[in-house]
C-alpha positions as CSV (number, residue, x, y, z in Angstrom):
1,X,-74.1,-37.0,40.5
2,X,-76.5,-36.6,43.7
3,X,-79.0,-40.0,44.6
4,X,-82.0,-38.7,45.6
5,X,-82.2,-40.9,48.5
6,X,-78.1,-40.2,49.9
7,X,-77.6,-37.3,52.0
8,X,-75.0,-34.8,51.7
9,X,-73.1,-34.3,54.6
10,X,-70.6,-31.3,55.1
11,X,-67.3,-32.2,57.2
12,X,-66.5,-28.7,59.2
13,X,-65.4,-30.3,62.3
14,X,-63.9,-33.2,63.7
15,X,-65.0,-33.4,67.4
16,X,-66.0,-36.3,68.5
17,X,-68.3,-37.3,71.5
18,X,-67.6,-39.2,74.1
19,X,-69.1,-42.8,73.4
20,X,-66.8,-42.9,70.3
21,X,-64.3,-43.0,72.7
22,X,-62.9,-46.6,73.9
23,X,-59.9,-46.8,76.7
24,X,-57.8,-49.9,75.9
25,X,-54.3,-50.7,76.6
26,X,-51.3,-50.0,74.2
27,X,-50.3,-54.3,73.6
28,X,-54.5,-54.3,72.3
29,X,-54.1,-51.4,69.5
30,X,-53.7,-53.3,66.2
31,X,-52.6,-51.6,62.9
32,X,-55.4,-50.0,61.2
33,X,-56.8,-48.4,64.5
34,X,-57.1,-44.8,65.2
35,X,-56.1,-43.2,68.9
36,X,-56.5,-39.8,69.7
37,X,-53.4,-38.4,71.2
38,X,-53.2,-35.0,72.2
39,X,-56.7,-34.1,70.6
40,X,-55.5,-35.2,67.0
41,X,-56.9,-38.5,65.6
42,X,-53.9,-40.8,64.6
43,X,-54.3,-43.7,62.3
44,X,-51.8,-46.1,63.2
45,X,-49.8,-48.0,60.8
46,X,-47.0,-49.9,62.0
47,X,-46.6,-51.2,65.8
48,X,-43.1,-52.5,66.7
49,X,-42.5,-54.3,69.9
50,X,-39.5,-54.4,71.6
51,X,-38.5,-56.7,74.5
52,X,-37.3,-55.7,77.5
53,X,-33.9,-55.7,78.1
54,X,-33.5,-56.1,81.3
55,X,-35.6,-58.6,84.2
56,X,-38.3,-56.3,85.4
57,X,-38.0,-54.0,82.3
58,X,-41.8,-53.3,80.4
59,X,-42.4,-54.2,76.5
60,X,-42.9,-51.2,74.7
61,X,-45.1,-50.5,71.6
62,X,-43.2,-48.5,69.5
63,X,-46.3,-47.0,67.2
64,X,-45.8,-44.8,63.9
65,X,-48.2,-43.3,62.1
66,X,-50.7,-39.8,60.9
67,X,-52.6,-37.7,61.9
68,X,-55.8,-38.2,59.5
69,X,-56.7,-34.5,59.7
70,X,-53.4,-32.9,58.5
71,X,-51.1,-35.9,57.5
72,X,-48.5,-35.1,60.1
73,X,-46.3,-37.9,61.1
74,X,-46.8,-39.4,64.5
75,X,-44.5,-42.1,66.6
76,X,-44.3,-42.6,69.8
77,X,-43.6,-45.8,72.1
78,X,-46.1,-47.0,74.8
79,X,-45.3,-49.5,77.6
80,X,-48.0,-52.4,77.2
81,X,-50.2,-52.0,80.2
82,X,-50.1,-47.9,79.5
83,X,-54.1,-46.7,78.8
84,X,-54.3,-45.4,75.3
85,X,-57.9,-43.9,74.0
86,X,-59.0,-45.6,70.7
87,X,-61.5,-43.5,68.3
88,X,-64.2,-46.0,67.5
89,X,-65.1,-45.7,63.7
90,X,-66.6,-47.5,61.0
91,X,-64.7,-47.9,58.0
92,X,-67.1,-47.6,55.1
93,X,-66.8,-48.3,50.8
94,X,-67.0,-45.0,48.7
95,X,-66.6,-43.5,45.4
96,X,-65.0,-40.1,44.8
97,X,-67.3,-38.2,42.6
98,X,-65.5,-35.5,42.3
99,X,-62.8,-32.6,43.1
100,X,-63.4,-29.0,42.5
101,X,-60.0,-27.8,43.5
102,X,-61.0,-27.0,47.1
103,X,-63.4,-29.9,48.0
104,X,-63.5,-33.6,47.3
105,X,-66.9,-35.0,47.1
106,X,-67.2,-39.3,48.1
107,X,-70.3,-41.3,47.8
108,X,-71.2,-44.6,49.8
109,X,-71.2,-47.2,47.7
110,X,-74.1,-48.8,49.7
111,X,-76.6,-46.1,50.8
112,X,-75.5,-42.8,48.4
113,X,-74.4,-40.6,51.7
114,X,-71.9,-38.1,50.3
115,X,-69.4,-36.6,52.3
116,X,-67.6,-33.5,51.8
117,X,-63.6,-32.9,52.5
118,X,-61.4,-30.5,52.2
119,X,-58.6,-30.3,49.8
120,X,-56.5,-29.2,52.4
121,X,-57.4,-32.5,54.6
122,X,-56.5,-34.5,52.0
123,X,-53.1,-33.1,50.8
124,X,-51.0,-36.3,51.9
125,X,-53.8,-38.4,49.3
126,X,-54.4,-35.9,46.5
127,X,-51.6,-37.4,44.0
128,X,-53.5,-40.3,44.3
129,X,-57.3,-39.1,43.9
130,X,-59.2,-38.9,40.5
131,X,-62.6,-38.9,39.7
132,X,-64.4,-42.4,39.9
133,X,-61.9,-43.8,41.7
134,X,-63.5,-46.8,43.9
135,X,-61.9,-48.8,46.5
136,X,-61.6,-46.1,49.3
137,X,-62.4,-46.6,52.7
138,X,-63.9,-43.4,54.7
139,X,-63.8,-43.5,58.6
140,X,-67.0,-42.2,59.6
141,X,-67.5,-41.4,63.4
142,X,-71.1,-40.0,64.4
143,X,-72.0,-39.1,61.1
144,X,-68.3,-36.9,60.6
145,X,-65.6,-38.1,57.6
146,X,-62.3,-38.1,59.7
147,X,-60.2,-39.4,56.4
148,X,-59.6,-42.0,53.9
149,X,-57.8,-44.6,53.7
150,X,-56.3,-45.8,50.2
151,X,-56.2,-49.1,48.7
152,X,-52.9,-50.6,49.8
153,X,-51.6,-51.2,46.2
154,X,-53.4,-48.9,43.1
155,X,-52.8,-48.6,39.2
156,X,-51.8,-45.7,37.2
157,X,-50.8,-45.1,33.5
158,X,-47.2,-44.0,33.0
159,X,-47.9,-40.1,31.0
160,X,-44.2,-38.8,30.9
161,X,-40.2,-40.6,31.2
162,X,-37.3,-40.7,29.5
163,X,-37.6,-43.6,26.8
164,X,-37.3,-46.9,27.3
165,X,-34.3,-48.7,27.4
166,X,-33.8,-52.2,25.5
167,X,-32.3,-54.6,27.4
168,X,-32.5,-52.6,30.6
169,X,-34.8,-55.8,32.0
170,X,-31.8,-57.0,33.9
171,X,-30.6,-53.5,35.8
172,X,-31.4,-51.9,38.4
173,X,-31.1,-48.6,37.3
174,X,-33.9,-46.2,37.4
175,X,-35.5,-42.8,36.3
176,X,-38.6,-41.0,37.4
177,X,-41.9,-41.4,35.5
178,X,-44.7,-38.7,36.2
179,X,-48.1,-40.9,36.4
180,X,-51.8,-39.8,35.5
181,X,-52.5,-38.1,38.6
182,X,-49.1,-35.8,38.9
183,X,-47.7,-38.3,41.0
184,X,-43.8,-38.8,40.5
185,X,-42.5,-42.2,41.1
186,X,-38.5,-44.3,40.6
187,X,-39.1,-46.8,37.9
188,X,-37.0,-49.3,35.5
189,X,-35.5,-48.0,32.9
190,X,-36.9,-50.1,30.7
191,X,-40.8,-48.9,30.8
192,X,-42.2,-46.6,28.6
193,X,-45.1,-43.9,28.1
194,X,-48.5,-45.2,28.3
195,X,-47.7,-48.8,30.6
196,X,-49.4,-49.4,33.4
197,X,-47.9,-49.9,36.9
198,X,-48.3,-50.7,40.3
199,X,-47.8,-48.5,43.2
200,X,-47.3,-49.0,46.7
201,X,-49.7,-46.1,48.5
202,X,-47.8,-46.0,51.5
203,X,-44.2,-45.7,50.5
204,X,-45.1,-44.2,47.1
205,X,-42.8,-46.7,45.0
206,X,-43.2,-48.8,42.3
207,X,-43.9,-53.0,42.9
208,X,-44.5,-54.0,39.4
209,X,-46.3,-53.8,35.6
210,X,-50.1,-54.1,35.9
């Protein structure tokens, strides 16, 4: 599917220039930003602050997340007034097309750009990719895909578990259930082949039926 008025643009670098850079200091980074710490660009996802414990002491940022390039975990604690270098991007709506087992191929859903990743980029994501899917964010900087980011909660048909138990409504037990995309997840014992669930993204666990 290529619109004759999108452009396709192939990711085989991630520099990125100097105006995309903004200084601020750690107690201004917000979940959802990206810094670039030791020339990898980290997407941060949870910021903890913890309080001095002593007069005189500094609050430190305690700040976990990924590296969007690799998937590599990242934490590390800042004190609040410490300089940190935020990547400025734009976070824009797209479509995956399609994967042909060494690429994915995204679409804006506004002007038809496609970008091209690599599989490789997108390891940490791939159990959760299919053709179609809508809802992704891509963080474009000068023209360059950096990553994706995933809907927070997504849907998937259960394909293979154990059969249901009757009755099992009211324990807490659970077993594995392989979903539509590969992707292996604890559920109740009580579900079956062919519901549909909800699944956290970032923890990769179930919340509830669809």
């Amino acid at each position: 599917m290529f619109h004759p008025h999108g452009k396709s643009l192939i990711i085989t670098q991630r520099l990125i220039t100097l105006k995309s850079l903004l200084f601020m200091k750690a107690n201004e980074i917000k979940k959802g930003f990206i810094i670039e710490q030791d020339n990898k660009n980290i997407l941060i996802k949870k910021i903890f602050v913890q309080s001095p414990h002593s007069r005189g002491g500094s609050t430190l940022y305690k700040m976990s997340g990924s590296d969007i390039s690799s998937g590599q975990k990242f934490e590390r604690s800042f004190k609040g007034d410490e300089n940190v270098t935020q990547v400025d991007v734009a976070r824009r709506d797209v479509q995956l097309l399609f994967n042909d087992g060494e690429t994915y191929t995204f679409m804006d859903s506004e002007n038809y750009d496609q970008y091209i990743m690599s599989a490789d980029a997108l390891e940490d994501e791939a159990k959760f990719l299919y053709d179609g899917l809508e809802g992704i964010s891509a963080l474009i900087s000068d023209e360059q895909l950096l990553g994706i980011e995933l809907p927070n909660i997504m849907s998937f048909e259960i394909t293979e578990c154990s059969p249901g138990i009757k009755g099992g409504s009211a324990s807490a037990r659970t077993k594995p259930a392989t979903l539509s995309t590969g992707l292996v997840v604890q559920v109740p014992e009580y579900l079956s082949i062919g519901e549909i669930i909800k699944v956290n993204t970032e923890s990769r666990e179930f919340v509830s039926r669809a």
